[in-house]
C-alpha positions in Angstrom: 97.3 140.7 86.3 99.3 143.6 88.2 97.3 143.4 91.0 100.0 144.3 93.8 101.5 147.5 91.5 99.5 150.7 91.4 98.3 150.6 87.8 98.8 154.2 87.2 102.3 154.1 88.1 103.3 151.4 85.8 105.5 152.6 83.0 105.2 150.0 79.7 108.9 150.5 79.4 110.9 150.4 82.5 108.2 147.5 84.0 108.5 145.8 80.5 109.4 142.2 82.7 106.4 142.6 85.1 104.2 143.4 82.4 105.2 140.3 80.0 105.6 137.4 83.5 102.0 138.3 84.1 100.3 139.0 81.2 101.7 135.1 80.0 101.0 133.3 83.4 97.1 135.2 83.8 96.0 136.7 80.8 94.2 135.7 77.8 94.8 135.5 74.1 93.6 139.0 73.8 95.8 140.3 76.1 98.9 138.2 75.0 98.0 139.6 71.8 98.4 142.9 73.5 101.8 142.5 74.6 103.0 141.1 71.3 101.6 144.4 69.1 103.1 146.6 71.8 106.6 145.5 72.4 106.6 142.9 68.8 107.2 139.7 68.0 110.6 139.2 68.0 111.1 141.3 71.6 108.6 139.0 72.8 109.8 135.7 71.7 114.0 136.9 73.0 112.5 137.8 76.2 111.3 134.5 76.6 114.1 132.4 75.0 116.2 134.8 77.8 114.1 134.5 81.0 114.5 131.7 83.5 111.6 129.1 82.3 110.8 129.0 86.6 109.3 132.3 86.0 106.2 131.2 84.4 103.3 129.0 84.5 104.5 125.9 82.5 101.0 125.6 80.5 100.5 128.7 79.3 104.6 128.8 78.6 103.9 125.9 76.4 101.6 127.8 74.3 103.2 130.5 73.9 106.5 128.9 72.6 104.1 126.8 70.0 102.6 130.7 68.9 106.1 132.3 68.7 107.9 129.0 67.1 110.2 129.1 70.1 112.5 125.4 70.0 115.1 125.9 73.2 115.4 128.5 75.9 118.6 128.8 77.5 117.8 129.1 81.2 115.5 126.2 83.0 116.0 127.9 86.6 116.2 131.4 87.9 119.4 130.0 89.6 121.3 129.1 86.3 119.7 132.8 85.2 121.5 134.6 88.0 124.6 132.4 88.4 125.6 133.4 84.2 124.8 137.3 85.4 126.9 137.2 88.1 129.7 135.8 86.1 130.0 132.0 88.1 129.1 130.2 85.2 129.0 130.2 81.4 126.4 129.8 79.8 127.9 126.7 78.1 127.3 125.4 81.7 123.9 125.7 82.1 121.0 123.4 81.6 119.7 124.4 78.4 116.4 122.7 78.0 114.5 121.3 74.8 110.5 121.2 74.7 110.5 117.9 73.7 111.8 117.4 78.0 109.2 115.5 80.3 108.6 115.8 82.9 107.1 113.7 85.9 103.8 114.1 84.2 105.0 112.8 81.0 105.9 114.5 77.7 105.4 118.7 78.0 102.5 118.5 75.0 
């Protein structure tokens, strides 16, 4: 899952992001069990109401927010993300997307 990052340089702290992006768009259950007993439940489940939804696989999103009883995230694009950040929108302004959202494939479950 970290594949381009030398593994024994990676610090579960400070590459806390890397660590959770990857481990949700390539691992398995056991090692999305992993993340959730090392940085908990509710870490887990803020980081990914708080992340840009473009930054992950939408399947294996999906499943995730069904595990952690996750309803709405507040970002559907890295650009919204970055625009609230930089202080050119609110986040009033933003797209703030539902699960219950389709898309061109039909309905998300």
């Amino acid at each position: 899952m970290l594949w381009s990052y030398k593994f024994s340089k990676i610090d579960s702290e400070k590459d806390k992001r890397v660590i959770i992006v990857n481990t949700i768009n390539y691992g398995n259950w056991r090692q999305w069990q992993w993340i959730i007993r090392k940085y908990g439940r509710r870490q887990v489940k803020q980081f990914l109401i708080n992340t840009p939804m473009s930054e992950f696989f939408q399947r294996p999103l999906n499943l995730m927010f069904l595990l952690l009883g996750i309803k709405k995230f507040k970002y559907a694009s890295r650009n919204d993300y970055i625009q609230v950040k930089k202080g050119y929108k609110k986040i009033e302004e933003v797209s703030i997307g539902f699960l219950e959202k389709t898309n061109r494939r039909g309905a998300w479950f």
